[in-house]
C-alpha positions, 0 to 999 in steps of 0.5 A: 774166908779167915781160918784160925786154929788154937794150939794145943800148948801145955806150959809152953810146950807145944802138943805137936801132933794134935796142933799139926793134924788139926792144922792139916784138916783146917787147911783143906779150905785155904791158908791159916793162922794159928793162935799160940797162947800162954805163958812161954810160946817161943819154941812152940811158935818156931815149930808152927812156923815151919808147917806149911799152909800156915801164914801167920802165928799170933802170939799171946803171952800171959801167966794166966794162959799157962794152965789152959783155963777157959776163963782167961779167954777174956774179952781181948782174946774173944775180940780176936776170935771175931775177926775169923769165919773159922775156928779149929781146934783139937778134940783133945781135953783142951778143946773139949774144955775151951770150945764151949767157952769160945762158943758161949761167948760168941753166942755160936754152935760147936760142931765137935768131933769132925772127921771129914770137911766136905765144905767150908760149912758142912762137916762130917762126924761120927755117932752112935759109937762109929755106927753113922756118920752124921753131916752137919751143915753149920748157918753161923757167921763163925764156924766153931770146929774140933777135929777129931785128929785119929782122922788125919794125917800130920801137916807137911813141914817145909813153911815159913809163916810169919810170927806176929806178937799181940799185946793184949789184957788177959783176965781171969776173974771166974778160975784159979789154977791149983795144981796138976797131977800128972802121972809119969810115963816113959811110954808113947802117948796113947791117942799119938802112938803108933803102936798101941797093945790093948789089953781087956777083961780076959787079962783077968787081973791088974797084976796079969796086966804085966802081960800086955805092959811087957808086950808093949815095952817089946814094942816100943808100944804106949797101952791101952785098956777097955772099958771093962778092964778099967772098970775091973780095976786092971787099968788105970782110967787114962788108959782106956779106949773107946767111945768114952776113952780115947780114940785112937788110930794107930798103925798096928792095934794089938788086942789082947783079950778084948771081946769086942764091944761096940764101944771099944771099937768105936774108938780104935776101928780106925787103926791102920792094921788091927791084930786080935788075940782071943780064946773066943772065936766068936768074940765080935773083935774078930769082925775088924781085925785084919789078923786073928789068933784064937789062943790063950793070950797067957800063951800067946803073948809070952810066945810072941814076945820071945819072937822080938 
């Protein structure tokens, strides 16, 4: 058994808490090697490095790897990829977006959104939005594996894993990268935030939204939306959690005005501590919150945040 996890590196920059729990999930089956490839990956080498539980990480630099374009994938990469039994990644946009490439040019399944390994080829997921966990035993020579890390705890630091530099042929003849458009947040980063103040379509209104973001910013809180809220227009798209969001695990999920839907929850069940706030008693968050106030949220949070 040979296990490889990609890194999650945005323009040199390593995403440490996807890498590092998919790493842990990865390494409940033996030792792995971790794949840096981009543009720059000197820093984020050095930081896998220390993980334990890691024994090699193999570098691959090249200007067309910066933008995380599928295509760059290429026949040398690929030839790589051949020489192991596993392959992890994180089900994060990133490897939403490069599994499937991985897994066409292997000619090999995916089995996405992994929330437990019970063997080295039988994997658990959630489906129909959280309500059953589906077991999937993989027959494929390579395992391709996202894991959906909200499930995970973060590798244990304290390693000394050796770096190995590969030169290789990087071609892209399929895409080229224009430009990204990111929106600027001094807030934590939802799916990694331990935090998070969800606000939902009871918030009534994008400028009532101000509400939750004041609560949140108390906090040192990233937030989050429902679908509904979105929908509505209250909150911006990479706000929202739930089944087509973002899942999230934090260790406290603040829920303001969020009656519940399935959908939502499938997305933010898992949080450590689950407080609800609504003027609906019967609202069907109530059933997964471990604290519930039935009040006004216009009353409420103002109050509760004169209380930090």
């Amino acid at each position: 058994m040979k296990i490889l996890v990609i890194a999650e590196i945005h323009n040199g920059t390593l995403a440490e808490d996807q890498t590092s729990k998919t790493i842990c999930a990865a390494s409940e089956l033996s030792t792995v090697d971790v794949l840096c490839a981009s543009s720059n990956c000197d820093e984020a080498a050095k930081k896998i490095q220390t993980i334990k539980k890691v024994d090699t990480v193999k570098v691959v630099e090249s200007e067309l790897l910066s933008q995380n374009l599928a295509e760059s994938y290429s026949t040398d990469l690929i030839e790589l990829l051949k020489e192991y039994t596993h392959i992890f990644v994180p089900s994060s946009s990133f490897g939403k977006n490069l599994l499937p490439r991985i897994a066409g040019s292997l000619d090999m399944m995916i089995v996405s959104d992994v929330s437990k390994i019970t063997a080295p080829d039988t994997f658990e997921r959630p489906i129909y939005a959280g309500n059953a966990i589906q077991r999937v035993q993989s027959k494929d020579k390579i395992k391709l594996v996202s894991i959906r890390t909200s499930n995970f705890n973060s590798a244990p630091t304290g390693g000394n894993a050796k770096i190995e530099k590969l030169s290789m042929n990087i071609q892209n003849n399929v895409s080229n990268w224009l430009e990204n458009k990111v929106q600027e947040n001094d807030r934590p980063e939802l799916t990694s935030a331990k935090v998070i103040v969800s606000g939902g379509r009871g918030v009534g209104s994008k400028e009532n939204f101000a509400v939750i973001e004041k609560l949140a910013d108390k906090l040192g809180a990233a937030v989050g939306a429902s679908r509904a809220a979105v929908d509505s227009g209250f909150a911006p798209n990479d706000w929202q959690v739930g089944q087509t969001g973002k899942v999230v695990a934090p260790e406290l999920y603040v829920a303001v005005g969020i009656s519940g839907a399935i959908q939502h929850l499938a997305g933010m069940k898992d949080s450590k501590v689950i407080v609800a706030i609504n003027k609906d008693e019967e609202a069907p968050i109530f059933q997964v919150a471990d604290f519930g106030l039935v009040e006004d949220l216009f009353k409420a949070v103002p109050e509760i945040e004169k209380k930090l």
